[in-house]
C-alpha atoms as an extended CHARMM CRD file, in Angstrom:
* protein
*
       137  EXT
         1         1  UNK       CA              0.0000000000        0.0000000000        0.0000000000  PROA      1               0.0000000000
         2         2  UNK       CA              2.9930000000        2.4200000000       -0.2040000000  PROA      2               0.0000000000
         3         3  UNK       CA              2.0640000000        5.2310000000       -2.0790000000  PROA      3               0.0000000000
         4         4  UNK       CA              4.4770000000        7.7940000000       -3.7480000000  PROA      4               0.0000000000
         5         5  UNK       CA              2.6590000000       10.7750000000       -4.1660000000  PROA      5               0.0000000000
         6         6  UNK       CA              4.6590000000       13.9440000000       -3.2920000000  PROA      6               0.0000000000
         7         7  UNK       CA              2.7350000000       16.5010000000       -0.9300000000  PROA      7               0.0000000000
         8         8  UNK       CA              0.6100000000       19.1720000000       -1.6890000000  PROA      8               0.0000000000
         9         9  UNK       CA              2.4750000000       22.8850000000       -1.0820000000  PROA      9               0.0000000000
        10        10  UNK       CA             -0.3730000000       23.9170000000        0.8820000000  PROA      10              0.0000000000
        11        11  UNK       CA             -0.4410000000       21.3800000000        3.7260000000  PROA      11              0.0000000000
        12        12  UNK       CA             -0.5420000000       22.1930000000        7.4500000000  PROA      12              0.0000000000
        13        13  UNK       CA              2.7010000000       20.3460000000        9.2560000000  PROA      13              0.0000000000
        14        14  UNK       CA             -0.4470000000       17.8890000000       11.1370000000  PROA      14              0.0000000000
        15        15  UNK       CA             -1.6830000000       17.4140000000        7.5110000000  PROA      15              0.0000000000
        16        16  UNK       CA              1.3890000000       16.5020000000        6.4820000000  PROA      16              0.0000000000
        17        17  UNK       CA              2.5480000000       13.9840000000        9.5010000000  PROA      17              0.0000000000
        18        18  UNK       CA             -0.7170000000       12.6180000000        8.9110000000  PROA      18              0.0000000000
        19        19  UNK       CA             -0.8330000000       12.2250000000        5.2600000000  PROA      19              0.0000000000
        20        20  UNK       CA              2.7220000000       10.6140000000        5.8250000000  PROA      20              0.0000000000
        21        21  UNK       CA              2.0560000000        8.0970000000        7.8920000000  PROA      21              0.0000000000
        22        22  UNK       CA             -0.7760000000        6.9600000000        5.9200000000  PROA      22              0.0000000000
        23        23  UNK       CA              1.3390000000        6.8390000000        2.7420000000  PROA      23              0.0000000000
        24        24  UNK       CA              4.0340000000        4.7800000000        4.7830000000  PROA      24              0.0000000000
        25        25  UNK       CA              1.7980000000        2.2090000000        6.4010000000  PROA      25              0.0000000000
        26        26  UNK       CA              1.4360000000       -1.1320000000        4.9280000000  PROA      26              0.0000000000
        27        27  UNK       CA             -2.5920000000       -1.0030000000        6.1770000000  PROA      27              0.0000000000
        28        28  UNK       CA             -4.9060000000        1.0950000000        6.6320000000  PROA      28              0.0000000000
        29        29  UNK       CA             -4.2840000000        3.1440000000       10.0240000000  PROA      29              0.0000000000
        30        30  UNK       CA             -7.2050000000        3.9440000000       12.5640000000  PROA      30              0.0000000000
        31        31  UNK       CA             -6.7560000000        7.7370000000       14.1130000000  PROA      31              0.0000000000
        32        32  UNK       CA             -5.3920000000        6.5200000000       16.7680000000  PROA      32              0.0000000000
        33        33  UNK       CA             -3.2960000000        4.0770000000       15.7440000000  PROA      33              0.0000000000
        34        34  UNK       CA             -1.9210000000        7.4220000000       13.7210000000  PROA      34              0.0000000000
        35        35  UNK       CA             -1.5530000000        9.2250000000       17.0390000000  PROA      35              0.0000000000
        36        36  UNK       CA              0.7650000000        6.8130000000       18.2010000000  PROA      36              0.0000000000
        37        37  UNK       CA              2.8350000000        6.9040000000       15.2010000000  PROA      37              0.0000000000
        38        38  UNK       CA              2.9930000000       10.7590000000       15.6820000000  PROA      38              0.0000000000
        39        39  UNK       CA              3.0450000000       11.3220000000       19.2430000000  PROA      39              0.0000000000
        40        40  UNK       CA              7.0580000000       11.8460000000       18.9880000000  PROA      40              0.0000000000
        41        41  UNK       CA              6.3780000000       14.8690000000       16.3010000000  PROA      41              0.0000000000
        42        42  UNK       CA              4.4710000000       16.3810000000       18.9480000000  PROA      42              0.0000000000
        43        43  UNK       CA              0.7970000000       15.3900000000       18.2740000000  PROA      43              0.0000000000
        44        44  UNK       CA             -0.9130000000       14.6540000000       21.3710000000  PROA      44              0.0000000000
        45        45  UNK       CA             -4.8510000000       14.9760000000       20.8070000000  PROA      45              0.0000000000
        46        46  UNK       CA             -6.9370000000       12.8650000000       18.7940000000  PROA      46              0.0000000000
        47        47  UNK       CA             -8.3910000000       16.4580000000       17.6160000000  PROA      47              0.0000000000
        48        48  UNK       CA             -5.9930000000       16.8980000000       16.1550000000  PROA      48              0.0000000000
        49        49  UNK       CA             -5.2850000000       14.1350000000       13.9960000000  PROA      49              0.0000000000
        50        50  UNK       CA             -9.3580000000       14.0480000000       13.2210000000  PROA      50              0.0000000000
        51        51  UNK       CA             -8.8740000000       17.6630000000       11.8740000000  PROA      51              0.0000000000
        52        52  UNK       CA             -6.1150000000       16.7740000000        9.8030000000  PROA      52              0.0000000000
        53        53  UNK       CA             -7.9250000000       13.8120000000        8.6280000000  PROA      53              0.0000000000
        54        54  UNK       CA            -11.0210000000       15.8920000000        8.0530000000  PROA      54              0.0000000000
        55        55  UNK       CA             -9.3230000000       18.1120000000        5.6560000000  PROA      55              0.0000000000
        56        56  UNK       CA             -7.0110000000       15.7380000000        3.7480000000  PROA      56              0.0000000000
        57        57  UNK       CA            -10.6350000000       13.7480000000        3.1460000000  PROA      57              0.0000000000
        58        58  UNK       CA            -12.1530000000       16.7730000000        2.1050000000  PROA      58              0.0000000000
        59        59  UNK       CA             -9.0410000000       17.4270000000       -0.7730000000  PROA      59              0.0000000000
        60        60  UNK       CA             -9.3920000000       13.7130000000       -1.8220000000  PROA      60              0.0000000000
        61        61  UNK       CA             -5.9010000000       13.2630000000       -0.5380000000  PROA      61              0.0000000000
        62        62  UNK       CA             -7.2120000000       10.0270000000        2.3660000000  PROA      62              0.0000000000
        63        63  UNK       CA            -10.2280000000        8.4130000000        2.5100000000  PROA      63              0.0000000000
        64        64  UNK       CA            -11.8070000000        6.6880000000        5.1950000000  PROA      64              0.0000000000
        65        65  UNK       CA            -12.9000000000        3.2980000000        5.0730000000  PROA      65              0.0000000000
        66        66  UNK       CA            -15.9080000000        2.5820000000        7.0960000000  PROA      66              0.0000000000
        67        67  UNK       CA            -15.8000000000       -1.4060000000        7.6030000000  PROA      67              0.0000000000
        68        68  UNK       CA            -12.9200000000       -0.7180000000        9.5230000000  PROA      68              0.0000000000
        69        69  UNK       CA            -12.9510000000        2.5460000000       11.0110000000  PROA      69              0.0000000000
        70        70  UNK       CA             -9.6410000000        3.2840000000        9.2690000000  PROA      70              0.0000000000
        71        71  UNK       CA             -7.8190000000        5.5290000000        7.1680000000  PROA      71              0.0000000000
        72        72  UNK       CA             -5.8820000000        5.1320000000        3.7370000000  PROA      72              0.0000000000
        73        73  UNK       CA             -3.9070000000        7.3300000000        1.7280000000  PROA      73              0.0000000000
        74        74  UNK       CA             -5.2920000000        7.9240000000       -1.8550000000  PROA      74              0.0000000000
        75        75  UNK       CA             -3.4840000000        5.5660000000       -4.2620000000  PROA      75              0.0000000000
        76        76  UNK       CA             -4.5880000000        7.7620000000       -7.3570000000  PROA      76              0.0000000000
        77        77  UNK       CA             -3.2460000000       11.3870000000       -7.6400000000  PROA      77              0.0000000000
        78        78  UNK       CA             -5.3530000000       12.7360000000       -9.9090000000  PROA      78              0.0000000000
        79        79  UNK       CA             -8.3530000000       11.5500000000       -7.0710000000  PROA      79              0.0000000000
        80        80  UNK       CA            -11.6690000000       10.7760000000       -8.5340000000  PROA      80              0.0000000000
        81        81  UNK       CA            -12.9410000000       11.5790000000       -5.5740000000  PROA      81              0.0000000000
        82        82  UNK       CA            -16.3020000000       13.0350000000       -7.3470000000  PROA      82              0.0000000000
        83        83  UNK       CA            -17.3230000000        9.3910000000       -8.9620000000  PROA      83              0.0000000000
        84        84  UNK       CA            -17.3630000000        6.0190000000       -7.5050000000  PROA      84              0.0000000000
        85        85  UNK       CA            -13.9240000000        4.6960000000       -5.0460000000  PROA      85              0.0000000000
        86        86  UNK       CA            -13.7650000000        1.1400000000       -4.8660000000  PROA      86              0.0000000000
        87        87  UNK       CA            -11.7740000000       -0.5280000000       -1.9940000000  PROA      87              0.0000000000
        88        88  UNK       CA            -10.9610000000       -4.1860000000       -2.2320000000  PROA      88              0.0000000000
        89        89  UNK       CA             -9.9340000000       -5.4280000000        1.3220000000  PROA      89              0.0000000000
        90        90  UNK       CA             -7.9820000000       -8.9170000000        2.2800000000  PROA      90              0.0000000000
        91        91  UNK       CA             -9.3640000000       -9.9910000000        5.1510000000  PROA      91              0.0000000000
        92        92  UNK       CA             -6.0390000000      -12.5000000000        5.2180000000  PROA      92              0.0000000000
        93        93  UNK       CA             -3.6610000000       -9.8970000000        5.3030000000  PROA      93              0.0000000000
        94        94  UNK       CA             -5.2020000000       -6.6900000000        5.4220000000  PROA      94              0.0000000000
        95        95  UNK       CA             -4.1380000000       -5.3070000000        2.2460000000  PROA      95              0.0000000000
        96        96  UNK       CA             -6.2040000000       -2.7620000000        0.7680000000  PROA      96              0.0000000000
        97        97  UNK       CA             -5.8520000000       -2.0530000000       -3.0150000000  PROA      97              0.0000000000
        98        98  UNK       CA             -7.8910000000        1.1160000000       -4.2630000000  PROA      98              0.0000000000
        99        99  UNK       CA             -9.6550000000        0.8960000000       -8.1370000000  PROA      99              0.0000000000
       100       100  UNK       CA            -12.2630000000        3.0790000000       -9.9210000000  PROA      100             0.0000000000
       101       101  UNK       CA            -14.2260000000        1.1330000000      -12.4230000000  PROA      101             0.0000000000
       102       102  UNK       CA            -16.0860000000        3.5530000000      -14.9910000000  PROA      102             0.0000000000
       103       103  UNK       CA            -18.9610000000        1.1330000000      -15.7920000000  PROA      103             0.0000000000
       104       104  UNK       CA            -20.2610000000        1.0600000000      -12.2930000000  PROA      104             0.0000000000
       105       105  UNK       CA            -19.9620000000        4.2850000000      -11.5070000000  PROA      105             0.0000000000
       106       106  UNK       CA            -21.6450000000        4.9500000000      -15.3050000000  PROA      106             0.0000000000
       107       107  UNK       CA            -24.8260000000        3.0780000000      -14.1450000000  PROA      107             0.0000000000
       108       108  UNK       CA            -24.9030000000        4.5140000000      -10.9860000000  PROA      108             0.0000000000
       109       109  UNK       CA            -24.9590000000        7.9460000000      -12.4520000000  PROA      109             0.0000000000
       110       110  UNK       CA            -27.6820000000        6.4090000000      -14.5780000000  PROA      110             0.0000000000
       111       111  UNK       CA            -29.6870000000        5.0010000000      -11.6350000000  PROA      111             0.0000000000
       112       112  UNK       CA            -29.1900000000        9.0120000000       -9.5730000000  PROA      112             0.0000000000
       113       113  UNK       CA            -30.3360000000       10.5650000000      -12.7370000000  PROA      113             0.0000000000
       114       114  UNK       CA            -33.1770000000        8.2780000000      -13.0640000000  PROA      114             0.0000000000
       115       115  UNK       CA            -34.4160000000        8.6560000000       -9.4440000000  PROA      115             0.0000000000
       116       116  UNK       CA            -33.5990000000       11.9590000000       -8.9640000000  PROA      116             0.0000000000
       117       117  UNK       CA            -30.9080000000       10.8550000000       -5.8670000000  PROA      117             0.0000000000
       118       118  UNK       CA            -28.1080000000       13.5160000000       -5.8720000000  PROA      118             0.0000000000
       119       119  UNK       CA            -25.3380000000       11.2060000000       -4.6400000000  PROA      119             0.0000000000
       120       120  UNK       CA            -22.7690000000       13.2040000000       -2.3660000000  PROA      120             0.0000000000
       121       121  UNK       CA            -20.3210000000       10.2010000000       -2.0360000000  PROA      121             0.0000000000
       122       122  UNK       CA            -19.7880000000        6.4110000000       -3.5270000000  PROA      122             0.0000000000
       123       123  UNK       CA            -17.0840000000        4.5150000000       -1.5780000000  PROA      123             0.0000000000
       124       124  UNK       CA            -17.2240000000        0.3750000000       -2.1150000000  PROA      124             0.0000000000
       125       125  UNK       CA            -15.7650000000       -1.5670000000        0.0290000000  PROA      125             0.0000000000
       126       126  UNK       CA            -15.3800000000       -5.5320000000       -1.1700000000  PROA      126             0.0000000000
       127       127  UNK       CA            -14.3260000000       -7.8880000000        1.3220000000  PROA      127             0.0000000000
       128       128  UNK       CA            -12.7750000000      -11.5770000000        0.5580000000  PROA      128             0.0000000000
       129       129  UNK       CA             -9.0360000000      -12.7750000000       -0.0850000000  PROA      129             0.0000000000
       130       130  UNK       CA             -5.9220000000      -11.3300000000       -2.2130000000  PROA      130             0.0000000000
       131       131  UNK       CA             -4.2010000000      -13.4570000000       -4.2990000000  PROA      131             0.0000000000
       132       132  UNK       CA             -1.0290000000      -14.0500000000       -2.2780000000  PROA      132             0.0000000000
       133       133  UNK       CA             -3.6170000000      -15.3760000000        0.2640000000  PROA      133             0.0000000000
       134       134  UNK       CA             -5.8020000000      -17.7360000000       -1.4570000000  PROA      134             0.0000000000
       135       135  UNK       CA             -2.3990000000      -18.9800000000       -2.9070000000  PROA      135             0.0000000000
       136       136  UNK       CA             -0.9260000000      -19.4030000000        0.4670000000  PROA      136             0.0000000000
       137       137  UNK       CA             -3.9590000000      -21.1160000000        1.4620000000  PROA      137             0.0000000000
């Protein structure tokens, strides 16, 4: 899951330390499993790792995966963070891999258009077994 994306200019240092850890981790992080990683660079509050994380959601730069109550870095720089985020989760060894797949999101689109739903957000999570695991298995 380690991501090479270089930082946005504009960052606050919190934003940063967080966004770093998340792009370091080998699984997705929970906040507080991100304040420990931090506490030695001087973060001390969960606020303050929730604002951070607030913001670098709002930017498309993390997104937060519900099944888990965890965090991930964005794997895709240019973030399609208006259309449909797909997260495909090993429940062997908690590898996450991120994917955007046009003809879903196409006939969801569809479906909100139909029905008159304005959709604010699509995240997907899919749950089952990577292919290192089911060969290990």
């Amino acid at each position: 899951m380690v991501h090479d994306h270089s930082m946005p200019a504009d960052l606050t240092r919190n934003q940063e330390l967080v966004l770093g850890a998340l792009n370091t981790a080998p699984a997705p992080l929970s906040a507080y499993d991100i304040l420990d990683r931090l506490r030695e660079d001087g973060l001390r509050a969960p606020l303050q790792i929730y604002r951070a994380l607030d913001k670098l959601m709002e930017r498309g730069l993390a997104h937060r995966l519900e099944s888990l109550n965890a965090f991930v870095a964005c794997a895709d720089g240019r973030c399609h963070r208006k259309g449909l985020i797909a997260f495909a989760i090993c429940e062997g060894c908690g590898k996450v891999d991120e994917f955007a797949d046009a003809a879903i999101e196409e006939r969801l689109g569809g479906w909100a258009e139909r029905t008159g739903f304005a959709v604010k957000s699509t995240i997907m999570e899919i749950r089952g077994q990577c292919a290192q695991c089911r060969q290990a298995a």
